[in-house]
matplotlib code that plots the C-alpha trace (Angstrom):
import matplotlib.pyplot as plt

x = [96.4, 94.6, 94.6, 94.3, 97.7, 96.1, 99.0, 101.2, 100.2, 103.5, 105.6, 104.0, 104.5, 107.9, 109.1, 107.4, 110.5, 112.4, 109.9, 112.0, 115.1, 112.8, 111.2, 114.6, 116.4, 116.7, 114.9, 118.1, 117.8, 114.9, 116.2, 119.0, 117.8, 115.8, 118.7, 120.5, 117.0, 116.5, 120.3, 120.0, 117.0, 118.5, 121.5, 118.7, 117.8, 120.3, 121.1, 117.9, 116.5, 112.9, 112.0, 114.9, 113.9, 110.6, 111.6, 113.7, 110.7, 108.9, 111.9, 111.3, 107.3, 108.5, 110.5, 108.0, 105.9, 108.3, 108.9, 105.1, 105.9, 108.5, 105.8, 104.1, 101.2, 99.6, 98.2, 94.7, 96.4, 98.5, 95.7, 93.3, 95.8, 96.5, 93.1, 92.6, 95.7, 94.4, 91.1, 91.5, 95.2, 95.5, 92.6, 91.9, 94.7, 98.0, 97.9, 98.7, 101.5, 103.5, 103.3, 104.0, 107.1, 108.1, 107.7, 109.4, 111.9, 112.8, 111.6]
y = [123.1, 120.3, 118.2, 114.8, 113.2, 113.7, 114.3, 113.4, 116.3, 118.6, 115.9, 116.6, 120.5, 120.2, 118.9, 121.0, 123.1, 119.8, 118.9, 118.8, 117.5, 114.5, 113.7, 113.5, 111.4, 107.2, 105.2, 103.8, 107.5, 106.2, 102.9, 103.6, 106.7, 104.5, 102.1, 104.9, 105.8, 102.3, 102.2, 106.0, 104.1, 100.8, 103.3, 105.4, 102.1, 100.4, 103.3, 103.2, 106.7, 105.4, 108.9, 109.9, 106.5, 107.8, 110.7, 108.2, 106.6, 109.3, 110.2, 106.7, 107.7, 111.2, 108.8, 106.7, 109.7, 111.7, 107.8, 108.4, 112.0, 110.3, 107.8, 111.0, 110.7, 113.5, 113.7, 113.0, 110.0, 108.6, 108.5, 107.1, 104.0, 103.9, 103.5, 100.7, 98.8, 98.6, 97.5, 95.2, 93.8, 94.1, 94.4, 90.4, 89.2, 90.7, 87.3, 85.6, 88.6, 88.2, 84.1, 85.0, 86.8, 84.5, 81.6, 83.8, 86.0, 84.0, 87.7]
z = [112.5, 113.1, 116.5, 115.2, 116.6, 119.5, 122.4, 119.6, 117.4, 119.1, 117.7, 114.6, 114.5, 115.9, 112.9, 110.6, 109.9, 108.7, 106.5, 103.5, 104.9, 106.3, 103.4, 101.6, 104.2, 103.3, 105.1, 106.9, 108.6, 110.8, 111.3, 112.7, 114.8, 116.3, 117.6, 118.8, 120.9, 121.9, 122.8, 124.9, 126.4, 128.0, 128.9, 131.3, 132.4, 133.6, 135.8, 136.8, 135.8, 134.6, 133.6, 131.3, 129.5, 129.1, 127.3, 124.7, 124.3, 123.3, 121.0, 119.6, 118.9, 117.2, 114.4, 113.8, 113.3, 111.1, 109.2, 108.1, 107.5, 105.5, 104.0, 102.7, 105.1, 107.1, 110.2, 109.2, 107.6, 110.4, 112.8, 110.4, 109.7, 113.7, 114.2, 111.7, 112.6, 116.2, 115.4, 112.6, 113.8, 117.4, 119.4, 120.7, 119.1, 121.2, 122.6, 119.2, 117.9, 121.0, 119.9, 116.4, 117.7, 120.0, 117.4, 114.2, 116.4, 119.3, 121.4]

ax = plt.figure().add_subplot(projection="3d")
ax.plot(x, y, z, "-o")
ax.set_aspect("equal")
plt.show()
């Protein structure tokens, strides 16, 4: 298998087995398994426990890797797009998203 998820990659392989059921899931699946991790998260928090909200967050990086999965991209593919959004959308401009946010979102 290849490495190219980088520390990510276990994420990857961990999921392997649910392929199918993944890839059949809406995309209101990830959504909300993402509130519940972002809600698990502020729980850790405001008790203080900065590692247990750690470990949500990287609960929060394996669906947004198994949302691509979902996308129908591989790893290859993932890292490839990660790359490009950071280069060509972020990098020198996090300054100007956070405005956009701010500005759009009122966050």
């Amino acid at each position: 298998m290849t490495d190219e998820l980088g520390p990510f990659q276990g994420m990857w392989e961990a999921w392997d087995e649910a392929h199918d059921e993944i890839t059949r899931k809406p995309l209101s699946h990830f959504r909300r398994a993402a509130d519940i991790q972002f809600d698990e998260l502020e729980g850790h928090l405001a008790v203080g426990d900065r590692e247990a909200a750690a470990r949500e967050v990287a609960d929060i990086i394996s669906i947004a890797i198994n949302t691509m999965r979902w996308l129908g991209h591989t790893p290859e593919e993932i890292a490839e797009i990660a790359r490009s959004r950071a280069e060509h959308r972020m990098k020198g401009q996090a300054p100007v998203i956070l405005d956009k946010y701010m500005d759009q979102y009122g966050i």
